[in-house]
N, C-alpha and C positions, 0 to 999 in steps of 0.2 A: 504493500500500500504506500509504504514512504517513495518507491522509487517510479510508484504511475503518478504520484502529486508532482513530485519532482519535474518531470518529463518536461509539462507544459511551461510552469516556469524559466527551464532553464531552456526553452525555446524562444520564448518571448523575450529574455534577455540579451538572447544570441541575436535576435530579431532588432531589438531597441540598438543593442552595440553597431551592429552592421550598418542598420540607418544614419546613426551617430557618424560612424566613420565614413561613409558615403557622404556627408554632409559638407563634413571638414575636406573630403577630396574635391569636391563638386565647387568650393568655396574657393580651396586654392588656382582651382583651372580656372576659376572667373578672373582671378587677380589675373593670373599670367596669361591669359589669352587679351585681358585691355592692355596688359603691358606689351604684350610681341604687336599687338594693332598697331600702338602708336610708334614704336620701335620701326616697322614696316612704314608708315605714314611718312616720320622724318627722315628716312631715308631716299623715298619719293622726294621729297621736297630740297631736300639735302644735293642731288642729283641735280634737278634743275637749275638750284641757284649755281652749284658749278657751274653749269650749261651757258648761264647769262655771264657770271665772271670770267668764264673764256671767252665768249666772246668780245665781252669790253676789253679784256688785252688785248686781243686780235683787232678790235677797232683802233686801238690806242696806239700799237705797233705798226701796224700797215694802214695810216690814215688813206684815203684816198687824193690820189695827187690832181692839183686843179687843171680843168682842160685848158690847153693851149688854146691859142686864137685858132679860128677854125679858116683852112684856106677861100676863097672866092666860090672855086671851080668844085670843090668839096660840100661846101656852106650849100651852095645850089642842090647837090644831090640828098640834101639833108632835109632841107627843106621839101623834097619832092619825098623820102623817104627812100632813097635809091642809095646806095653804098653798095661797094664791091669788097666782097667776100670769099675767101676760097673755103668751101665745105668740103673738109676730105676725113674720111673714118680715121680715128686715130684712140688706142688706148692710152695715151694721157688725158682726155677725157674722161677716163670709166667715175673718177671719183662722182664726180658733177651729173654723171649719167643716172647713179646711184640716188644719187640726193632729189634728183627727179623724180627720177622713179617713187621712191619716200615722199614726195610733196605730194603725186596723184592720189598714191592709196590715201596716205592719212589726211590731207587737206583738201584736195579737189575731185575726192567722192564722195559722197552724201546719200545719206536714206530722209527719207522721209519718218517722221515720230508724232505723226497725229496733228489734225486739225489745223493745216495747212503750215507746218511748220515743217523745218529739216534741220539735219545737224549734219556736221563732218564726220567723217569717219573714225578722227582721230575722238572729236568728243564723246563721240558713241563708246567708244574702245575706251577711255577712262571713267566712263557711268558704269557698262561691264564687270570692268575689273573693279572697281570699287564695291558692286554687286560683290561680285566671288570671292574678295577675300573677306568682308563681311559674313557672305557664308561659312564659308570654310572655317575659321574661327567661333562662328558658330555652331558647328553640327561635329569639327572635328572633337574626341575624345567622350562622346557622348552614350557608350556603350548600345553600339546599335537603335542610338535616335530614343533613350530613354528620357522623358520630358523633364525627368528630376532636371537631368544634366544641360538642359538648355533653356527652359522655361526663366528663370532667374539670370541665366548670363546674355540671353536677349533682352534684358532691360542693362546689362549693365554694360553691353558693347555699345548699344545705341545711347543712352545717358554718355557715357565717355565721349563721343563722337559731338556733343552740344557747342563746345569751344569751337570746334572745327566749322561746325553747319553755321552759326554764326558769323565766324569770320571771313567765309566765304561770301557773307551777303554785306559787310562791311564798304564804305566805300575808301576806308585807311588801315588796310589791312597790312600786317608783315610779312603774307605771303604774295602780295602783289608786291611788296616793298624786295623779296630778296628772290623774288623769279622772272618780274619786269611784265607776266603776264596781267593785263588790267583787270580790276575789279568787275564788270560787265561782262569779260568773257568766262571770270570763274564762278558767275552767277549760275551758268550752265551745270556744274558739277554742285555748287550748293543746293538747288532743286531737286538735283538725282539724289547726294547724300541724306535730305530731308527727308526725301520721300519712303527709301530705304528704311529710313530710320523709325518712322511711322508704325512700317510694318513690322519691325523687330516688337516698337512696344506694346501693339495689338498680337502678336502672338504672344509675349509676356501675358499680357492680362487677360486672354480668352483661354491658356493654357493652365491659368494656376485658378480662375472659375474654373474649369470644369475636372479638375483634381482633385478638388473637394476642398476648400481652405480650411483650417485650421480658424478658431475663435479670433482668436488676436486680428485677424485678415480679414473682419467682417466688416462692412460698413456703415458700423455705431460707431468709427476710428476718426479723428479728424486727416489725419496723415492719408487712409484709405482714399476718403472723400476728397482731397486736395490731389490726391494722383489720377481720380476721377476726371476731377475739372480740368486739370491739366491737360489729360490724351483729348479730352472733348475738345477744349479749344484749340489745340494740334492738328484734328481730326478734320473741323472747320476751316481751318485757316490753310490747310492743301490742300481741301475743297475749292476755294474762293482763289487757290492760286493757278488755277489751271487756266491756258492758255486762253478760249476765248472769254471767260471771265475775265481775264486781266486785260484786257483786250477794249471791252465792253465798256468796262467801269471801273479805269485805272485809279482814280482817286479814292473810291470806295474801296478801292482791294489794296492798296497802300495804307490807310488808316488803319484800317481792318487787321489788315499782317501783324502792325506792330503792337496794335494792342490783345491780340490773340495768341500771339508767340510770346508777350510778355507776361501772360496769363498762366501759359504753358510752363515758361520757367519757374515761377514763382512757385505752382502748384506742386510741380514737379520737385524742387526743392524739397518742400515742405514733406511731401512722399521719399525720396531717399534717404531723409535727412535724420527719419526713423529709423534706418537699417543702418546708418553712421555713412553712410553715402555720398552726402550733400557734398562732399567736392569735386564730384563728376558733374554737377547743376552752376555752382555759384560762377567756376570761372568764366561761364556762357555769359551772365551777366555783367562779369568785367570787361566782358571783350566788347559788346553790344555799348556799355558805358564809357568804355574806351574810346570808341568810334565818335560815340555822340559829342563828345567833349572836344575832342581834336575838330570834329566838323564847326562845333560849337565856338574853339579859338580862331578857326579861319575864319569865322564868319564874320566875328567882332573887328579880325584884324583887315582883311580885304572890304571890307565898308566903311571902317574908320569911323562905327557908331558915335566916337566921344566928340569927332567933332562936327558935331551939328550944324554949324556955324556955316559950313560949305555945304546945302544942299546937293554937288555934285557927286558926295561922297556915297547918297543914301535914292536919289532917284535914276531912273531911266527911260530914255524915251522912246517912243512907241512912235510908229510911222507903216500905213496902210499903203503897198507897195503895189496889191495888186488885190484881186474880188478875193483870195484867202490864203492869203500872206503876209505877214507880217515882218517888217524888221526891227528888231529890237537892240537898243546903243546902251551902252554904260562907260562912264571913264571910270576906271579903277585902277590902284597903283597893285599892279600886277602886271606879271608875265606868267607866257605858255608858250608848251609846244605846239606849234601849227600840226590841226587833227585832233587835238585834244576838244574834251566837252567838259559843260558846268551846270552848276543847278543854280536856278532863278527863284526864286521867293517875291512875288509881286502880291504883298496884304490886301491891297483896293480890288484887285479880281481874284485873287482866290474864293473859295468856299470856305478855306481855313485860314486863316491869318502867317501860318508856318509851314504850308504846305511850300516846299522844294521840287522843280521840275527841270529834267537833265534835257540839254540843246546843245548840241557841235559849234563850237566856237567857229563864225565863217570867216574870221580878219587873224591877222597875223601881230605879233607886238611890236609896234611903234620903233620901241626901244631897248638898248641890249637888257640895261636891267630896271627895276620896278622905283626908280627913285623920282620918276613922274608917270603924270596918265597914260592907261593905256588905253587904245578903242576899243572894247570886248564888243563884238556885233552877231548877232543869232539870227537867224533866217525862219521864222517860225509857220508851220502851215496852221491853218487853223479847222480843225475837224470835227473835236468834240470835246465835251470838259472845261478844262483851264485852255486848251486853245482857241478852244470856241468863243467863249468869254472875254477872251483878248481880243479874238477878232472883230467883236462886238463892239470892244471899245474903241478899238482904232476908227474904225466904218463909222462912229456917231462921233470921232475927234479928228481925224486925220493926224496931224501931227500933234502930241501932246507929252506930256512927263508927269510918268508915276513912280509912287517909292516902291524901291528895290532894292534888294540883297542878294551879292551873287555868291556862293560857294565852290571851291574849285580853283585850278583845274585837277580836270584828272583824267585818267587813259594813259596809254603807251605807244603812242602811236610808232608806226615805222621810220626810221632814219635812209633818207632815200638818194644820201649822196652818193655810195659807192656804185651805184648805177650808173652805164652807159645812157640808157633810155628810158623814158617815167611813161607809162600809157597813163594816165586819168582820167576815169569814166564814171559818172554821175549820172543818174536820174534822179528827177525831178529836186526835191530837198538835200538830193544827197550832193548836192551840188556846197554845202556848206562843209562838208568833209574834205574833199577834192581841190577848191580852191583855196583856201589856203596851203596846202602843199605846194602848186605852183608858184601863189607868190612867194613861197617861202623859197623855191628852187630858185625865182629869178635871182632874188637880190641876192642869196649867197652866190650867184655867179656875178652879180655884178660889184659886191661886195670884195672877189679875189678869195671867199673860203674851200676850205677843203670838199668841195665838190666836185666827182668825174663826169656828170652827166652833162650831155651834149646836143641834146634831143628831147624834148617833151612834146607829148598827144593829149592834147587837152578834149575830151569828149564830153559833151551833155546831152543829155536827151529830155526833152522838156515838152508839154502838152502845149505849150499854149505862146505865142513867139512875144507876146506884151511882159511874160515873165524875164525876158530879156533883162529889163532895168532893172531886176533882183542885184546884177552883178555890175549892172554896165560902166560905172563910176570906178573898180579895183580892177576891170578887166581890162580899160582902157588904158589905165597907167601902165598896167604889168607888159601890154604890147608894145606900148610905144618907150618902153625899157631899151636903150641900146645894150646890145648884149654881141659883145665878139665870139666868143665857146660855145655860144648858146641858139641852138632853132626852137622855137617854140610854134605848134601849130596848132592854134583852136578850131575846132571844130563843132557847132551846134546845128543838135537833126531836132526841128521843131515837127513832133507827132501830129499835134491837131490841125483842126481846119483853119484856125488863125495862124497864117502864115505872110506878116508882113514882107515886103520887100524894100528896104533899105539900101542908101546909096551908098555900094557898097560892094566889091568883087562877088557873087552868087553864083554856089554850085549847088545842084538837085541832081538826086538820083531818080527823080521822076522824069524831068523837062530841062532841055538845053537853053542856055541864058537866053539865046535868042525868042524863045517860045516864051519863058517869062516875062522880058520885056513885050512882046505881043500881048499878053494878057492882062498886063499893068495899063498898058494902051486902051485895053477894050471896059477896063476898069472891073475886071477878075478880083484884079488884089491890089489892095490903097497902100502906099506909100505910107508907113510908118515914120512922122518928123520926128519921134521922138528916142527912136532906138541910135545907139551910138554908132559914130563913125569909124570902123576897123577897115584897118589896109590889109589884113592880115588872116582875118575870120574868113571859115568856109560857114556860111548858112545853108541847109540843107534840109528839103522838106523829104523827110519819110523815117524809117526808124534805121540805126546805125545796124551793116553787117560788123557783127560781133568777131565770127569768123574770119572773113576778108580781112579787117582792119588789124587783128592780132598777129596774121598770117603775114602780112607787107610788113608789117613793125618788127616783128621779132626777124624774119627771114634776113633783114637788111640792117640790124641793128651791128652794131663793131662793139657791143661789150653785154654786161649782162643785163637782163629787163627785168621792172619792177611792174608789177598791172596792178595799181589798186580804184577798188571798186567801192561806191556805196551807191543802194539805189534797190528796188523792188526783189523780190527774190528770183522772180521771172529773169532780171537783166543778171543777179549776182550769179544763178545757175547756169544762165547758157554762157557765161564766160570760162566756167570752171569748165563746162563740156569743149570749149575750143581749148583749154589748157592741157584737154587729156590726151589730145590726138594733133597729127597735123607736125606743126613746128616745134612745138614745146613736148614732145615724147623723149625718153632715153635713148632712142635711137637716133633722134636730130642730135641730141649732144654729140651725142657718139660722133656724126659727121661733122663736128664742127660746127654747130649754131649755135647761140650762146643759151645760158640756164636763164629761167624766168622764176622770180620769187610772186606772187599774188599774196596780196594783202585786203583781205574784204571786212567792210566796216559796215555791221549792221545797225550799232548804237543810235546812229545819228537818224534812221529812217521811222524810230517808232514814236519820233514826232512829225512825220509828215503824213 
């Protein structure tokens, strides 16, 4: 009898011990699987900032030497896009052929990702792999997928991951500070890592309901209820960030974010901070506090709020350029880099008095450094929201001034002097990305800085030919630039039916000037007094071959080509498809045509 009592006992001991011990193993694999994450993470990160510090010695060492004056008889073929080139196969080439190769797969292939959006191949390939090794650190060591062993370490790999997800959506982060990649394009892997992370902590808490909790785990707990609210407002707030939501009702889905995700941490907190946790939570906070405060210094510093005294420190002015466009001016003592964008805070038409909206800086800095005014000038469309409201005011003010705060700059844009030849091609608003790179290309040619380029293709494509005066005033000076190194060829293809004709050399891919002038005659098409006078402009009615024009440019170029693009995704895709094929293949390297970098700038299009 003593040894059948015993029996049960000393099973149910056996039973408590082995749980016991199970608990303390399952505890340590959680420590060490967020330690190998992050260990794995700084090493990515670790990797790139090499990546960026080589190549600033490499910029630093082999600056690019400035072009010599460019012959008469040369100048002419440059101008036409004609140079003479020997193309012959050679493995000195292969490196360059290689690095081709590498740009098509990871930068100039794309899938489509829902709801008329697409990504590169490269970004797809870091959503993935941030997928997998999330997994894997998840499921590995798990005794064939037993919930004990991973129901609790999916809350603790996705909490770990807060710092990260946060300062991915930062616009003064130290991982744009030590990789040069901009805050806007690591917004793309912030979304994926969010989203990820989402679903870690709904398998956490749909995993440990239906295990049966344990009393302590019920929710008569404040701790419980606070990790409740937390995934709920988590839960909302990726709801409300899906694309054509955001899309819809940007302003709504920007307040929304932050006080949903602020909701989240708090809660969140307050729930780990029970299990002695809370330092996987709080540092998401400092980082998020971090941002704001730094945004919060420039803002005070680049407005020069104290001194009141010079209104031009704190207003800007608004000017109705055309039926929904706007340009918007500010003197402010700052500089940027031509390509970079900033966020505008204008109290009298917002909805909110602090609401921040990001626009591509269209003007270049005056001067080397920020110790007088600079012009900061935006090109704004007006569509819906805060543009629409702008647009509104301009149409019932025409020229006027309102108070404004600008924050910024910010971006990375590309450095485009080691180039032989610059293609620049803009649709419609993205014409605010694009030109400032040319003016910035002339004057460092005509400044005598280290620039090799020899050649610039200035493309626009624009609906409507009265959008002309968007630019006509910087595009007029930048032509009539004397430039000896230097060809610059603008070329504007007006799509719509408004197609003035200006006194003025006119080429069309429809009709021979002679037919145009017959038409002007028959009074087809009114003379425009108002568009500017260029010796130099090709005006062109119909839409630009993408293809042709890449194909003449690169085939004749004498050094390596830069193409950057901003403008609809229609114009940004069919470019990457002429970069896959044709001249710009590892095959053309191979014969001797020079490597082509593409630089596409979507930032600037999601205000037009």
């Amino acid at each position: 009898m003593f040894k059948t009592d015993l029996a049960p006992v000393s099973l149910l001991e056996f039973r408590a011990t082995s749980a016991a011990a199970d608990r303390l193993i399952r505890n340590k694999k959680q420590l060490e699987h967020v330690k190998q994450l992050w260990i794995f993470l700084a090493c990515v990160l670790a990797f790139f900032t090499c990546v960026r510090a080589l190549g600033f010695v490499i910029s630093c060492v082999w600056k690019p030497s400035p072009s010599n004056p460019i012959p008469d008889n040369e100048k002419k073929d440059l101008e036409h896009g004609h140079t003479t080139r020997a193309n012959t196969f050679s493995l000195r080439h292969l490196p360059l052929a290689v690095t081709t190769a590498f740009r098509i797969v990871a930068f100039r292939s794309s899938v489509p990702i829902g709801f008329n959006a697409i990504a590169s191949i490269s970004e797809v390939a870091f959503i993935l792999i941030y997928i997998a090794i999330m997994l894997v650190w998840l499921l590995v060591d798990t005794r064939d997928l037993n919930a004990m062993f991973y129901q609790d370490r999916a809350a603790h790999l996705a909490s770990s991951q807060l710092p990260l997800i946060v300062a991915l959506a930062g616009k003064n982060n130290i991982i744009s500070w030590l990789t040069g990649i901009s805050h806007e394009k690591l917004n793309v892997l912030h979304r994926a890592a969010a989203r990820t992370n989402l679903l870690l902590l709904w398998l956490h808490a749909i995993t440990r309901t239906v295990s049966g909790l344990p009393q302590q785990f019920d929710f008569t707990h404040d701790w419980m209820r606070s990790g409740a609210v937390g995934l709920t407002a988590f839960s909302i707030a990726t709801l409300l960030s899906v694309r054509p939501i955001r899309n819809m009702a940007f302003e709504f889905f920007l307040i929304s974010h932050i006080v949903l995700i602020l909701i989240f941490l708090v809660g969140g907190y307050f729930h780990a901070k029970e299990q002695d946790y809370g330092a996987y939570i709080w540092p998401a906070l400092l980082v998020w506090a971090f941002d704001r405060s730094l945004r919060g210094v420039r803002l005070l510093w680049n407005n020069r709020v104290w001194a009141r005294k010079d209104s031009g420190f704190s207003t800007a002015t608004v000017e109705l350029l055309s039926e929904d466009t706007i340009r918007l001016s500010l003197r402010r003592k700052i500089t940027w880099t031509p390509g970079q964008h900033a966020y505008v805070i204008l109290p009298t038409i917002s909805t909110l008095p602090v609401e921040a909206h990001p626009f591509s800086i269209a003007s270049i800095p005056e001067l080397v450094g920020a110790s007088d005014d600079n012009n900061v000038v935006f090109l704004i469309r007006g569509k819906g929201g805060f543009t629409q409201r702008l647009r509104d005011h301009a149409t019932r003010n025409a020229i006027s001034t309102v108070p404004a705060l600008l924050d910024g700059p910010y971006g990375c844009p590309p450095d485009l002097r080691p180039f032989s030849t610059c293609i620049l091609i803009a649709g419609g608003s993205g014409i605010s990305y694009t030109l400032p790179l040319l003016l910035n290309l002339i004057r460092e040619n005509v400044n005598g800085g280290n620039s090799a380029v020899r050649r610039i293709v200035f493309v626009w494509a624009v609906r409507d030919g009265g959008h002309l005066k968007w630019i006509s005033k910087a595009l007029t000076e930048a032509l009539s630039t004397p430039t000896s190194s230097l060809t610059v060829e603008p070329r504007v293809y007006i799509t719509g039916s408004n197609y003035p004709i200006a006194q003025m050399p006119v080429l069309s891919n429809r009709q021979s000037e002679s037919s145009l002038a017959s038409d002007a005659e028959k009074g087809k098409v009114t003379p425009d007094a108002e568009l500017p006078l260029y010796s130099s402009l090709k005006l062109i009615h119909g839409r630009p071959s993408i293809r042709k024009l890449l194909h003449d440019e690169i085939s004749n170029s004498s050094g390596p080509v830069s193409v950057d693009v901003a403008g609809p995704t229609k114009l940004t895709e069919s470019i990457r498809q002429a970069l896959r094929s044709d001249v710009a293949t590892p095959r053309a390297v191979l014969n001797g045509l020079p490597s082509v970098t593409l630089h596409v700038e979507t930032f600037g299009m999601s205000n037009s």
